[in-house]
Backbone bond lengths (Angstrom), bond angles and torsions (degrees), N, CA, C in turn:
res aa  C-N    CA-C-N  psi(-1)  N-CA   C-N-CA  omega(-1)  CA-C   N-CA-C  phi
1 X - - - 1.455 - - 1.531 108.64 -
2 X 1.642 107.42 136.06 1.526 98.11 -173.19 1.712 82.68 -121.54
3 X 1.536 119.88 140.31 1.027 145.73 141.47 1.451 138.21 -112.10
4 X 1.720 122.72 134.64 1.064 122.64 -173.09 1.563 90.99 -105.13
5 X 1.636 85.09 161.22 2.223 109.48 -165.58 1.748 111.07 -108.22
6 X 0.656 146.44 125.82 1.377 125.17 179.24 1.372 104.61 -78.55
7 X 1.582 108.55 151.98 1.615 114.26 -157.91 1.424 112.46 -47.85
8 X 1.463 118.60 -52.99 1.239 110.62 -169.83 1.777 116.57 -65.35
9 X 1.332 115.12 -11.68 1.412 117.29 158.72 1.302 125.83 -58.10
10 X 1.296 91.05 -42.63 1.485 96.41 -178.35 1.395 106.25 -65.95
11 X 1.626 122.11 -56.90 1.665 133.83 -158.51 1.875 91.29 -51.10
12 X 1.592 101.30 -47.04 1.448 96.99 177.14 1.691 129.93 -49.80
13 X 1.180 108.38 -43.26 1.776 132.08 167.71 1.023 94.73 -34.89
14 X 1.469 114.43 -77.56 1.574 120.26 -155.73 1.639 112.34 -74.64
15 X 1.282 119.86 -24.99 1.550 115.04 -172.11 1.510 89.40 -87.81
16 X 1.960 146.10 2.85 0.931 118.94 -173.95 1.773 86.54 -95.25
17 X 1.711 121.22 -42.92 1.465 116.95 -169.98 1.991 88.95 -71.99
18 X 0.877 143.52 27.23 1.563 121.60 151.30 0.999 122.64 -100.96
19 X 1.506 114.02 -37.79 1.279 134.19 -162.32 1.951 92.60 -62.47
20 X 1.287 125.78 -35.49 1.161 124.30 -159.96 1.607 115.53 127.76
21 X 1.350 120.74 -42.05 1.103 108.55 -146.92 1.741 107.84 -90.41
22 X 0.751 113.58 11.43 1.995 125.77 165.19 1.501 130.20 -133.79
23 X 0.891 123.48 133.62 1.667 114.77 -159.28 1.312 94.06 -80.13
24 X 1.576 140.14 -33.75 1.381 133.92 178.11 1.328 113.76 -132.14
25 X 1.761 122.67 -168.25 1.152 107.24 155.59 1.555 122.37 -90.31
26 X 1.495 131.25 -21.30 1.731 102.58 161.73 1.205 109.01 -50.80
27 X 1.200 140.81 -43.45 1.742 124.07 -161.42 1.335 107.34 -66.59
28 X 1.687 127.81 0.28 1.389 117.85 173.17 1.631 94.48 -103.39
29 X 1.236 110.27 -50.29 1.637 107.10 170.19 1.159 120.66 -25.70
30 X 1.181 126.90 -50.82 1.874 154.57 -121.60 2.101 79.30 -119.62
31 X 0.817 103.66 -85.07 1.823 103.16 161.16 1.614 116.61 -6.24
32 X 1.163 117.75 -80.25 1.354 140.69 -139.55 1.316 79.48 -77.16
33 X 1.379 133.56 -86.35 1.635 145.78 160.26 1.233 128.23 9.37
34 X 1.403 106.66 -52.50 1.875 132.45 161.81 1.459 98.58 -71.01
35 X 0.878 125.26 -45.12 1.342 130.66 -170.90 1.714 106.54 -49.56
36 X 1.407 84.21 -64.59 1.786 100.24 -179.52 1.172 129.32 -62.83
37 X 1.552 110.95 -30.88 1.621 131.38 158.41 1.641 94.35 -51.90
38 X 1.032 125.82 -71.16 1.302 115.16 -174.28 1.444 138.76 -46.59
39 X 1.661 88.60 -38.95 1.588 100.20 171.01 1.437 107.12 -75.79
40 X 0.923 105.37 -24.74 1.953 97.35 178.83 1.586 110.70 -81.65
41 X 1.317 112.68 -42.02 1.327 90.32 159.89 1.646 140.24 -67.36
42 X 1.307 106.17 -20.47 1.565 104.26 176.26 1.652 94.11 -65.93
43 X 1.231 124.28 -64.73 1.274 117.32 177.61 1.809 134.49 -28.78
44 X 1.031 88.00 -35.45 1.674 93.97 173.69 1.481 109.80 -96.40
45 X 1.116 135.49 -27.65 1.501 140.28 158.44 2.114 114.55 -61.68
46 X 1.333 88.44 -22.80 1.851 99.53 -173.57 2.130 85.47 -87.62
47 X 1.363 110.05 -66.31 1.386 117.09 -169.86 1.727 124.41 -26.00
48 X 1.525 103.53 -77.63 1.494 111.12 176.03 1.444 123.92 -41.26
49 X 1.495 115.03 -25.90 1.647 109.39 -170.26 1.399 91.06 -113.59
50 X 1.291 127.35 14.43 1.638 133.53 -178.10 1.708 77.35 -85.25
51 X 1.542 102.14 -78.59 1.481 118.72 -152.10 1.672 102.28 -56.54
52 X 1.289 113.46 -40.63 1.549 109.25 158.45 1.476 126.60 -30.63
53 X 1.484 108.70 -66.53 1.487 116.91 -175.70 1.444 95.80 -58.51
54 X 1.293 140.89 -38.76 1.363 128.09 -164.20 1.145 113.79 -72.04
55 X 1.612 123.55 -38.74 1.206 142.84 171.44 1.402 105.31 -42.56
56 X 1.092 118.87 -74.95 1.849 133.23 167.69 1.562 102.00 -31.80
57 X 0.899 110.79 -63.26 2.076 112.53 -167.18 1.100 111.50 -70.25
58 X 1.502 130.89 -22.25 1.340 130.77 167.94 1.615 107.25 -78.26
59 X 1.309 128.23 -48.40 1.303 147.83 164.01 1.700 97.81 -14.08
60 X 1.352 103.35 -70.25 1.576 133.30 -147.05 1.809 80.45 -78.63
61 X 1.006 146.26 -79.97 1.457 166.16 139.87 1.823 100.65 29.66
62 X 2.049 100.45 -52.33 0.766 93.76 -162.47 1.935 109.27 -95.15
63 X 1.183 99.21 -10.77 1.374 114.66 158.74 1.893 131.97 -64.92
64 X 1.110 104.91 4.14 0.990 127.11 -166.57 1.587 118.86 65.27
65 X 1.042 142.22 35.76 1.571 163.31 -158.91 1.438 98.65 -91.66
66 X 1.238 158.02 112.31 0.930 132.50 159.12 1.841 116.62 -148.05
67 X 1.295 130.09 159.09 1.178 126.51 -164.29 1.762 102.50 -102.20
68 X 1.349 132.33 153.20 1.486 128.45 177.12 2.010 83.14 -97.55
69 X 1.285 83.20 158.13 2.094 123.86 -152.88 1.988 82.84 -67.22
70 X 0.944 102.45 -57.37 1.277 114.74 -163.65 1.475 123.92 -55.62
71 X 2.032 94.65 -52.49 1.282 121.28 174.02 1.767 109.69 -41.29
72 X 1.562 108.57 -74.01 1.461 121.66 168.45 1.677 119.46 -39.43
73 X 1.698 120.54 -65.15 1.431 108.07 162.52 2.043 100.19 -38.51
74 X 0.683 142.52 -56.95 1.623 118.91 -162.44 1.440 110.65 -84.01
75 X 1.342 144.02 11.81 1.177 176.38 -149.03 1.688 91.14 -106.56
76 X 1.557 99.78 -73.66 1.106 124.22 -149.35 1.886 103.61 -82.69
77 X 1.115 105.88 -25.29 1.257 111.17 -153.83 1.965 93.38 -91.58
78 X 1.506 96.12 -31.98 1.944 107.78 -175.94 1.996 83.13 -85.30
79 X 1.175 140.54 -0.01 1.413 107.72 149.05 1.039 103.30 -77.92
80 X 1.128 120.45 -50.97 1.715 109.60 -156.67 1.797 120.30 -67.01
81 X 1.490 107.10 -8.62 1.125 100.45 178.17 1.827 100.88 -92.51
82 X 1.160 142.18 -0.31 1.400 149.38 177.70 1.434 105.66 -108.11
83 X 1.144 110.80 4.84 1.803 100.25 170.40 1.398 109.22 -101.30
84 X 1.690 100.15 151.85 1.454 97.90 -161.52 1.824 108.07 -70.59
85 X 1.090 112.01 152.11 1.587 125.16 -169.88 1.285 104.14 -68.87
86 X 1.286 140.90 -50.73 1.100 176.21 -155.55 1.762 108.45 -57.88
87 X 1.330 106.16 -25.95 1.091 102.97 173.72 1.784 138.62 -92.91
């Protein structure tokens, strides 16, 4: 398979094998790739129980279940004051 890079991909390639931190350019190729394998899997592990929960809240929605606008903003706002700072 032959693929072309657009320049600044490339300028990137090469300033990552100069800089030191790859002995060539597959090992940044070979990098990026794993990389994306990874990101695609978090994505499909994040997805199904995404589309789940939605499934449920529309469910509930349609049951007449529902949260007041306000209630939830302060829901949301008392996580954020219990999450660690730190991050």
């Amino acid at each position: 398979m032959s693929i072309s890079l657009k320049p600044e991909h490339e300028q990137f390639i090469h300033s990552q094998v100069a800089s030191g931190g790859f002995a060539n350019h597959e090992e940044v190729i070979d990098t990026a790739f794993r990389l994306l394998e990874k990101l695609h899997g978090e994505y499909e592990q994040w997805i199904e129980p995404t589309r789940h929960k939605i499934e449920l809240g529309i469910a509930e929605l349609d049951q007449g279940q529902r949260l007041d606008g306000e209630a939830v903003v302060g829901l949301i706002l008392e996580r954020f004051k219990q999450a660690p700072q730190d991050l």
